[in-house]
Each structure stands twice: as structure tokens, then as C-alpha cells.
C-alpha positions in Angstrom: 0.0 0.0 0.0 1.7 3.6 -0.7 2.4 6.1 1.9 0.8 8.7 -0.6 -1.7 7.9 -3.3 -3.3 10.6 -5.5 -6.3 10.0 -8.1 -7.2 12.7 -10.3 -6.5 15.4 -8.3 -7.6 18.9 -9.8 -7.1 22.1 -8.3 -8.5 25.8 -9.8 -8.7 29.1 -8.1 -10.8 31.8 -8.3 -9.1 35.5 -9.2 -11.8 37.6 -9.3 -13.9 36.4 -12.5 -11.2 34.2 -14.0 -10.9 30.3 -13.0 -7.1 29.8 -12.6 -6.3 25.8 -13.3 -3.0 25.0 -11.4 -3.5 21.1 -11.0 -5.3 19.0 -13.9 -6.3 15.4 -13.2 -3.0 14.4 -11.2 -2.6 10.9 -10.1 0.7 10.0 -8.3 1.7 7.2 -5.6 5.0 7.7 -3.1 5.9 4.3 -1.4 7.7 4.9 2.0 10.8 4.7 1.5 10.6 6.7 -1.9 13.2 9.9 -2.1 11.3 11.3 -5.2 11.4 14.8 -6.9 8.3 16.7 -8.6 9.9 18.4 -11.6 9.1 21.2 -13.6 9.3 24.9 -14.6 8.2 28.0 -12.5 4.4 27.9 -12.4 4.2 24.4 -13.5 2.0 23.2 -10.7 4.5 21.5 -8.0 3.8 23.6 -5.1 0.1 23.6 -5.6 0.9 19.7 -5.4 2.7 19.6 -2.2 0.8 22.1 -0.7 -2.3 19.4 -1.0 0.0 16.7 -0.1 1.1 18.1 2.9 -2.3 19.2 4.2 -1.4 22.8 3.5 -4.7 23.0 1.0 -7.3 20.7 -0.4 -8.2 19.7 -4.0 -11.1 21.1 -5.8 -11.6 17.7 -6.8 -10.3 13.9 -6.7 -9.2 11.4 -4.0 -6.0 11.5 -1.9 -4.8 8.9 0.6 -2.2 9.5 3.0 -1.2 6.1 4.7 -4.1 3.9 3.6 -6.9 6.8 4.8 -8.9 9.2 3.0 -7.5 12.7 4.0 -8.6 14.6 0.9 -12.4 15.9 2.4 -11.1 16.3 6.0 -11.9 20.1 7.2 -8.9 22.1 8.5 -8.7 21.8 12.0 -8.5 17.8 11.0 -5.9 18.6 8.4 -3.6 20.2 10.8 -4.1 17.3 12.8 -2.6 15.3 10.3 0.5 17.9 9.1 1.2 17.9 13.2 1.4 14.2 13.6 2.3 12.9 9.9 3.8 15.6 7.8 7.7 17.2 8.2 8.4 20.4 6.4 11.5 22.3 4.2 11.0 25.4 2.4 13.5 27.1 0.7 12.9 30.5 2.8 13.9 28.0 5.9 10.5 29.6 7.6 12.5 29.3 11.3 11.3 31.7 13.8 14.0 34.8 14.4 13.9 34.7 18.2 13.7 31.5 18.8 17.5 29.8 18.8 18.3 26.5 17.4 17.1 24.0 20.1 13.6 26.3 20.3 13.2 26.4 16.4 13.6 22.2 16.3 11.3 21.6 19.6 8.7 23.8 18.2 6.7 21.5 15.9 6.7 18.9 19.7 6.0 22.0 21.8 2.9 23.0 19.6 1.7 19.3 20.5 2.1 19.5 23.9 5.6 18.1 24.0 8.1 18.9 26.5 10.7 18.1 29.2 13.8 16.3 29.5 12.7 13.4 26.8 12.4 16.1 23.7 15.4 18.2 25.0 17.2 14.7 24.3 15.8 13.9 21.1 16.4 17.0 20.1 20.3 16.9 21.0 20.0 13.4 19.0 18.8 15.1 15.8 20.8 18.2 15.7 24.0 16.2 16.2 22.7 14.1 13.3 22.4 17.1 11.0 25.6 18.3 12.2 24.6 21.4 14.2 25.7 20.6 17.4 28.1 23.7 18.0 25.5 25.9 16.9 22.8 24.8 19.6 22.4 28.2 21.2 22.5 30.1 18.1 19.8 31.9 16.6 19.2 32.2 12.7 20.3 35.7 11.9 23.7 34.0 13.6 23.7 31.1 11.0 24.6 30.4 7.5 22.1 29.3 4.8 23.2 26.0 5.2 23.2 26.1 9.2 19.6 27.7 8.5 18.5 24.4 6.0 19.8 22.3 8.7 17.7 23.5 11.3 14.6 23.3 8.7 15.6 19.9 8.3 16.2 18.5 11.7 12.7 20.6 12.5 10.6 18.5 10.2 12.3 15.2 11.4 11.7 16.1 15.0 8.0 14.7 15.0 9.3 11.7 13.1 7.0 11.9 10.4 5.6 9.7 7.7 6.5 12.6 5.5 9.3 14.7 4.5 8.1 17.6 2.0 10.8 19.7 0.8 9.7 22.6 -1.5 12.4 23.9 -3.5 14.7 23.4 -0.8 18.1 24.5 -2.7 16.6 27.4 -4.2 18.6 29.8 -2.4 22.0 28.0 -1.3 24.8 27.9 -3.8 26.1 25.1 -5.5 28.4 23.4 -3.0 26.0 23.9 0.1 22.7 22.6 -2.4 24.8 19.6 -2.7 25.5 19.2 1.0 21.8 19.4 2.0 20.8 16.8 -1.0 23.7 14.3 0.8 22.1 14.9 3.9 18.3 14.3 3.1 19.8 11.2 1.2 21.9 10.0 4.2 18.8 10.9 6.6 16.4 8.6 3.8 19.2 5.7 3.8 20.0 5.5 7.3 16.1 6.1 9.0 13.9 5.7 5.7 12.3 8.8 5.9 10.4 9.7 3.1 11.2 12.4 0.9 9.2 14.2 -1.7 10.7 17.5 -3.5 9.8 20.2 -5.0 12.1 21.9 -7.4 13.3 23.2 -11.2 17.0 22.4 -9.9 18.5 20.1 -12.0 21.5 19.6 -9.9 18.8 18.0 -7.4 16.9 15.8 -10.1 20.8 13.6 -10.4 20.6 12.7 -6.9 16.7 11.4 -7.1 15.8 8.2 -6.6 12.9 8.5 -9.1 11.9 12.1 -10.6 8.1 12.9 -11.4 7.6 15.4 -14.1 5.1 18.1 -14.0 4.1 20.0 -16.9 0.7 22.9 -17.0 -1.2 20.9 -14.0 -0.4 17.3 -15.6 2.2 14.7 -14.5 3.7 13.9 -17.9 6.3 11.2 -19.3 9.7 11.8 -20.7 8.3 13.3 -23.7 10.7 15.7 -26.4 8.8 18.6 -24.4 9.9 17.4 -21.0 13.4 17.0 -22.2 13.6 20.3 -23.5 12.5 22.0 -20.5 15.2 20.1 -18.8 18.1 20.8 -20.8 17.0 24.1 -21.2 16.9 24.7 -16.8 20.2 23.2 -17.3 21.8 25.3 -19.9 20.3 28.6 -17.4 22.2 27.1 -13.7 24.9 26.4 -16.0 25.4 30.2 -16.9 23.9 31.3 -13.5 
């Protein structure tokens, strides 16, 4: 049974009198295990997708399945439920709270929960050192690095030892060497625990280190078709000159 299975999954918006179509009929399964990437352009759809994956929104239409239950009709209170207890998360804006130092930015996801005492402080210890920000403990984020900042964001949504790791454009603004250090990390933290991850991202540097890429095209989940190609090589041919 997959962790996540989508079946035609559409998504529009209203803007004023127009009907904006971000998602068009999507169907998609993650096993646990999976470390997968959603590909495609700017505008392409992917963070409409993990936005409903991750409980963050809900379709205008279609089924979705999140461990073997129906999740997809739930109303929000029951979705944040689920994104409390299930769900990890990585943006690429890192999203940590400015006066809050490292220990108090990981905890804060158990705190929320009513989590506390000498049990989290421990796990929490556990998972920094694992994400190599021991030293940094006490530090807050305008004392960090981008990558120090990505760490935290990552040991954060692994704190709650979720089903789920969602990662939206996580690389987006690190540069090259550090991009690379976070992928070897989320791929060391998949191998080693079997955490599953699911990206979002038009970084080809990140599609080489997928397990298995998904590729998202105008709302659709297409094949390797000549047009997907060509949007790759082109994305390619742009970070190469970036």
C-alpha cells in the first residue's frame, strides 16, 4: 500500500472572474521509502501539489490517501491534525522563527503538540548532532549560514518523526556546493532512518541525486516526452550560466 496515493486530483482558483487551473487530473503514488522529486518549470504546478499533499490545501476535486486513509475531504482543523502528527516540512525561505535559537526552532513543531521536558530536550540533541549542528545549539538564525539555517529546517521536520518529508524547492537559495550538501544529507537521513522524501524543485543539480523524478508540466504529471526533455536541458543550460 503507498504512503501517498493521489487519483485525479484537480485544483483551480478563483481571481476575481477568471478560473485559474493550477492542477489537472493528477494521479501520483509515493511508497515509503521513496526519495522522489516533482519536476518542472516555474508555475508548473509542484507547489500547488505539495501544498495538497502536505495538508497545507485541499483539491477542488479527486481522491487522496495519506497512509491507507482518505484525507482529501477532512476540514482544516483535522488537516492540521494530520500535518502535526504525519507531515515534516522544508522550504526554501527555511521559515525558522527569528527569536527563537536553534534547540527552540527544532522543539517547536513537539511544543505545539504539547511536547516537552527532558525526553524532547534529548531527542532533540540526538537530531541536531545528526544534522551536524551541534556547536550551533544556542545560536539563533540571523547567527547562521544558509546551510546552518537548512539544517535547522531539516532537523525541524524530522523532529516529529514523520511519515512525510516535503521539501519545496529546498536548494533554491544556497549555492552550489552547500545545495549539494543538503541533497547528501536528506539522502543519508532517507538511507540511514527511511524517511520519506518528496521534492519540489526546477534544480537540476537536485533531479541527479533522485531516486525516481516525477515530471510536472501545466497541472499534468507527464512522461519523458521531447517537451519534457527540452524543458530540462534548457533549466540546465540557465544554472549552468547562472
Amino acid at each position: 500500500m503507498a504512503l501517498v496515493a493521489l487519483q485525479g486530483i484537480h485544483k483551480s482558483y478563483q481571481l476575481g472572474k477568471t478560473e485559474v487551473i493550477a492542477l489537472k487530473g493528477v494521479d501520483l503514488s509515493i511508497e515509503a521509502g521513496e526519495f522522489t522529486v516533482v519536476m518542472g518549470p516555474s508555475g508548473s504546478g509542484k507547489t500547488t501539489l505539495l501544498n495538497i499533499i502536505g495538508c497545507l490545501d485541499r483539491a477542488s476535486a479527486g481522491s487522496y490517501q495519506l497512509d491507507g486513509q482518505e484525507i482529501g475531504h477532512r476540514d482544516f482543523n483535522d488537516l492540521a491534525e494530520v500535518r502535526n502528527r504525519k507531515i515534516g516540512f522544508i522550504f526554501q525561505n527555511f521559515n525558522l522563527i527569528p527569536v527563537l535559537n536553534v534547540i527552540e526552532n527544532i522543539e517547536f513543531p513537539c511544543v505545539i503538540r504539547g511536547e516537552g521536558g527532558k525526553t524532547l530536550r534529548q531527542r532533540v540533541e540526538q537530531v541536531a548532532a545528526e544534522v551536524g549542528l551541534t556547536p550551533q545549539l544556542l545560536h539563533r538564525p540571523d547567527e547562521l549560514s544558509g546551510g546552518q539555517r537548512q539544517r535547522v529546517a531539516i532537523a525541524r521536520a524530522l523532529i516529529t518523526q514523520p511519515q512525510l518529508v516535503l521539501a519545496d524547492e529546498p536548494t533554491a537559495n544556497l549555492d552550489s556546493t552547500t545545495s549539494k550538501q543538503i541533497i547528501d544529507l536528506m539522502l543519508r537521513m532517507n538511507r540511514e532512518h527511511g524517511v520519506t522524501f518528496l521534492f519540489s524543485t526546477h534544480d537540476p543539480r537536485v533531479m541527479e541525486h533522485a531516486r525516481r523524478v516525477v515530471y510536472i508540466h501545466d497541472g499534468a504529471i507527464v512522461d519523458g516526452t521531447a517537451r519534457a526533455a527540452a524543458d530540462v536541458a534548457k533549466m540546465k543550460e540557465i544554472t549552468a550560466h547562472a
